[in-house]
C-alpha positions, 0 to 999 in steps of 0.5 A: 542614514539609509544603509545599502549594505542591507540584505536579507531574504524572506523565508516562509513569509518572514524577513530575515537579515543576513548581517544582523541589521534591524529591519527598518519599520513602516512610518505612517503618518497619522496612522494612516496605511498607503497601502489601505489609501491605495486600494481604494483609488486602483481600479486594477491593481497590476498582479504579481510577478510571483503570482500564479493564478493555478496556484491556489486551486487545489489549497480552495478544494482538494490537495494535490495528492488526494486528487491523484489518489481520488479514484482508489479512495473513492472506491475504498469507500465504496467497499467499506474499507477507506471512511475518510472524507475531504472535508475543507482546506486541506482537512481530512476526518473519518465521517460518521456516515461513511463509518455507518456505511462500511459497518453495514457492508461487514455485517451484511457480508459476515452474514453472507459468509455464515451462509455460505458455511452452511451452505458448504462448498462442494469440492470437485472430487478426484483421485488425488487423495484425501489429503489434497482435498482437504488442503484445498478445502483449508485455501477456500476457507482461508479465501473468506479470512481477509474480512478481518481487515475490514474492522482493522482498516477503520482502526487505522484509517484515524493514523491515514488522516493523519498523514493526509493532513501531513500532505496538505502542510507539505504542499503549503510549505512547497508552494511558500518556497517554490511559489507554485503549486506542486507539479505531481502527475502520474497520468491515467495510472491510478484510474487504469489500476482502480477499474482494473483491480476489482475486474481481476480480482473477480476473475480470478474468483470466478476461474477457481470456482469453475475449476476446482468446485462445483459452481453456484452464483450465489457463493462466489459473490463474498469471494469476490467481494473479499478477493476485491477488498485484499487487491485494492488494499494492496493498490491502495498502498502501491498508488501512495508509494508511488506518489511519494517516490514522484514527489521525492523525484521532484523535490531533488530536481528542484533542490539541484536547480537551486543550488545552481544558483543558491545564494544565501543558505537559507534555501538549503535550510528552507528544503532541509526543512521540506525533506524532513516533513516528507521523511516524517510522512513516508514513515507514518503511511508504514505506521498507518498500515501497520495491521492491515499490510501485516495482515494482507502479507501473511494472508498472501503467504498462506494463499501462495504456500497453498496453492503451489502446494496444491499445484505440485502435488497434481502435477505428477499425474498431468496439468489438469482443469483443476490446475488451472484456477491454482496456477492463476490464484498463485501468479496473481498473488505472488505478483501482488506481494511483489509489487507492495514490496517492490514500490515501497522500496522505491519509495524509501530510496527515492527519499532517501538516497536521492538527496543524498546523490545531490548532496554529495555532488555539491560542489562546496567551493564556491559557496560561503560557509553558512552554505557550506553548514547548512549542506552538511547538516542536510546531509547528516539529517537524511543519513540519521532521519530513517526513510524505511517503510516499517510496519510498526517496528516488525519489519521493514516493507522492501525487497528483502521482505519479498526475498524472505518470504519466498525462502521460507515458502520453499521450506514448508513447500519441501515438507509439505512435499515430503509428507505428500510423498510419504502417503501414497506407501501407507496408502498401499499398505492399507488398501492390500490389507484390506483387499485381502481382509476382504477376500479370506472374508468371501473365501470363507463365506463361500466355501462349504463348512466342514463342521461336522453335524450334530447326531 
């Protein structure tokens, strides 16, 4: 007999049934399909309902989120740093011709940077002293240390791979239980900040050379070149944030609207199953920037520690020209840490504390307890699954990093002002000494001798 009382739901493609009854197999005769007899004779098979035909567009081509990334990679690999390519469904590597080009990039810029230090920079003198001048000669030598990052960025370019193919299961995996394409859109953001970031970066380079050294063209191009490469890592990193933080946003609006009308529990398992991969992928774009972003804020904690240094120690005697390009250097650079800090929180909390917001709101009730189970083991996997942005264990990118590092700037700033202040006395000292060196030597010069002449 034919049993009505049979259910069962797909997950993933697979049939699953609820009340442990075996699924009824397929009976042809002679081994005959219908299905293969019926696609001969229709002439325009009705569609699916299910079926969208954007759907597929983005898995033919490119992923949805390297399309939305696609303006700050195609300019990544235009500067050395990104040797990625799409190669095809969803499949990422580092090509040997893009790895040849950024090679040539570092050793042309290396070879410029040897130039340039013996071609020296020319600080602009003044009546600050020394001790100022050499300490803005440390800040335009430490401009040309981020090149550094370039030979690392390769490096870490095999773990980014491996994160963008992560990207390419997750949107197979969302399209199988949703039956769409993932609906991710961040508008002109992404192009706006890749056009933008290399013209700021320029500008900022170009107002310090004009303001505190003697400006020459031909010097200011590797700083700008390495000014340009910090910024768009930087970017590069705020724009994959952002992209996670949206699609955490979308992955918990469609998880609420499906437990509004949830039935069996496997739904609950299908996005347990979903957030665990996103999880997975938030941790490893941390560990995929581990050196790089390691690197990128310790150099903008130098810059900044130097430059207000530098600025305060000036401002005793009047906001000069040569305040200028520090007060810009500072603002820009402080606001670059911020917001790498600032979007990875974001990021963290969106897939974390999300979830766990429409979890918790859950009214459990009305559910069957298979539900009910599967509801407590999600929220049990966001609470034991960490979401922090860490750099490879040495410490979390959040607010609290951007926190830290602001204290301790304010404590090398005290000191550094302490020793500033402590020079001007022994200054003194030394120039009276000499002063009056001097004049006992020309008083004695001058005067006639009183050495009684030989007879």
């Amino acid at each position: 007999m034919f049993n009505n009382n049979s259910v069962g739901i797909n997950v993933l493609g697979e049939r699953l049934n609820l009340n442990g009854s075996k699924p009824k197999k397929a009976v042809f005769l002679d081994g005959v399909s219908f299905e293969a007899k019926a696609s001969y004779t229709k002439v325009a098979p009705a569609p699916n309902s299910n079926y969208n035909p954007m759907m597929y567009n983005h898995m033919i081509s490119e992923t949805i989120v390297y399309d939305t990334l696609k303006p700050i990679i195609y300019l990544a690999r235009a500067m050395g740093i990104f040797p990625v390519s799409f190669v095809s469904k969803g499949k990422f590597k580092i090509t040997t011709v893009l790895l040849v080009y950024s090679g040539f990039v570092l050793l042309v810029m290396v070879g410029y940077i040897g130039y340039i230090k013996w071609d020296k920079v020319e600080i602009v003198k003044s009546a600050e002293g020394r001790f100022e001048e050499a300490v803005i000669g440390y800040l335009f030598t430490l401009y040309l240390v981020p090149v550094l990052m370039l030979p690392v960025s390769w490096y870490e370019a095999i773990k980014l791979v491996r994160v963008f193919n992560d990207w390419s299961v997750f949107e197979r995996i969302y399209r199988k239980i949703q039956q769409k394409s993932l609906p991710l859109f961040t508008g002109n953001k992404p192009l706006i900040i890749s056009l933008a970031l290399p013209i700021l970066s320029c500008v900022i380079m170009v107002v310090t050379h004009l303001t505190m050294v003697f400006f020459r063209f031909l010097q200011v191009l590797p700083y700008c070149y390495i000014n340009t490469i910090t910024y768009i890592t930087g970017g590069f990193w705020y724009l994959h944030c952002d992209v996670i933080g949206k699609v955490a946003t979308i992955i918990a609006e469609d998880f609420e609207q499906t437990l509004k009308n949830i039935g069996p529990s496997a739904r609950v398992a299908e996005f347990r199953s979903l957030w665990m991969l996103l999880a997975k992928i938030t941790r490893d774009v941390g560990l995929g920037s581990c050196y790089v972003l390691t690197f990128l804020s310790l150099y903008l904690f130098l810059i900044i520690t130097l430059t207000i240094y530098g600025l305060l120690s000036t401002l005793q005697d009047g906001f000069g020209i040569k305040d200028v390009g520090l007060t810009v250097t500072a603002i820009f650079s402080i606001a670059l840490l911020y917001f790498i800090c600032d979007e990875a929180h974001y990021a963290s909390n969106c897939v974390r504390v999300n979830f766990q917001k429409k979890l918790l709101l859950v009214k459990l009730s009305w559910m069957n307890e298979d539900a009910q189970q599967e509801i407590n083991m999600f929220l049990r996997a966001t609470e034991m699954n960490p979401t922090n942005m860490s750099l490879g264990g040495f410490f979390d990118v959040n607010r609290n990093l951007f926190k830290s590092l602001l204290a301790t700037m304010v404590t090398y700033l005290v000191v550094l002002l302490q020793f500033q202040i402590s020079l001007p006395d022994d200054i003194a000292v030394f120039n009276m000494t000499t002063t009056t060196t001097t004049t006992t030597i020309a008083a004695a010069s001058l005067s006639p001798s009183t050495t009684p002449k030989p007879k």
